[in-house]
N, C-alpha and C positions, 0 to 999 in steps of 0.2 A: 504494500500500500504506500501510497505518497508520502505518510506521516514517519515512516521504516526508512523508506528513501530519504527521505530530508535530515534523519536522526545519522546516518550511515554516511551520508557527504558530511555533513558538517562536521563530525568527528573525525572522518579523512582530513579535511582542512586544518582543525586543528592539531592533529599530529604532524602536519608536514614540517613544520619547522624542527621537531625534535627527529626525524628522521633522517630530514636533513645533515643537521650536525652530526648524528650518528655514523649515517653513512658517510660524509668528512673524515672524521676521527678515524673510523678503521680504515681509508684509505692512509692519512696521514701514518698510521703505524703499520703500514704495509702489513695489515691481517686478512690475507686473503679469503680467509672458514671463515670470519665474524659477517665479512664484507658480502660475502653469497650468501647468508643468512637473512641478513636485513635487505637483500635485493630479494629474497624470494618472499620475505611477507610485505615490500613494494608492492611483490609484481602479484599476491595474493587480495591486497587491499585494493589495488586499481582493478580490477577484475570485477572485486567485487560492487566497485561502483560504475562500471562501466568504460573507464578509462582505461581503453584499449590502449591507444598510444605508447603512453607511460607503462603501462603491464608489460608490452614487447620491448621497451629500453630497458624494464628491471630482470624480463629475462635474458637479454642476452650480456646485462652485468653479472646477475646468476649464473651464468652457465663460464663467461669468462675468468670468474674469480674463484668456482667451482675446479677449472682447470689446470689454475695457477698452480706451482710447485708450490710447498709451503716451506719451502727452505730460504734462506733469509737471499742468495744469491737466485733463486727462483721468483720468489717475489717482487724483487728489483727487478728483474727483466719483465716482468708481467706489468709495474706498474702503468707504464705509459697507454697500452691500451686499455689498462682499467680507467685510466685516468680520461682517457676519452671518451669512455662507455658513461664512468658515473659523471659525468659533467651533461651529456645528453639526457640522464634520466634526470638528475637533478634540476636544469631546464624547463625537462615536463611535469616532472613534482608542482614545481612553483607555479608553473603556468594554471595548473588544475588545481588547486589549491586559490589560485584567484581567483579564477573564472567560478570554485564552488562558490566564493564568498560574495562574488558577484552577483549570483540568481537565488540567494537563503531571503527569504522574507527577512524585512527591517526586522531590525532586532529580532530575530530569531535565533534561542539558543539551545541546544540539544540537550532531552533531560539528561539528568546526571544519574550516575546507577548507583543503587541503594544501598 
């Protein structure tokens, strides 16, 4: 129902910014298992609101960082295309995170869970 929907973006939106950083931070400490981690409950969240786009840049950060050696000299060779991957998803994070907050009725805030 609409009111499921609207409760489901809006919470999307407000996690993007902690997502964000998160996804940041494990790139920044070359953690390539933390890094597929949070691209795969991205690419789990966008999905589940629709946000194709962004779902296919979290999976093929997922699948990228999934691939990565996790040896410290495997990681370093890995970052630069993680580093290109997560800069596109993060892109479309932002972008759908605005455009949610763009269409939520004024003042519209999602309940809080009990």
């Amino acid at each position: 129902d609409s009111d499921l929907y609207l409760e489901l973006i809006s919470i999307f939106a407000a996690e993007a910014r902690g997502r964000r950083e998160a996804l940041e931070a494990a790139l920044a400490a070359r953690e390539p298992e933390t890094l597929r981690r949070l691209a795969h409950s991205l690419r789990g969240g966008a999905r589940t609101i629709g946000a194709e786009p962004l779902a296919a840049a979290a999976a093929a950060l997922e699948k990228a960082a999934g691939e990565a050696d996790s040896s410290e000299a495997g990681a370093a060779s890995a970052m630069p295309g993680l580093e290109r991957l997560q800069a596109a998803a993060l892109v479309l994070l932002d972008s759908t995170a605005r455009r949610i907050g763009q269409r939520l009725p004024p003042g519209y805030e999602a309940p809080q869970p009990e």
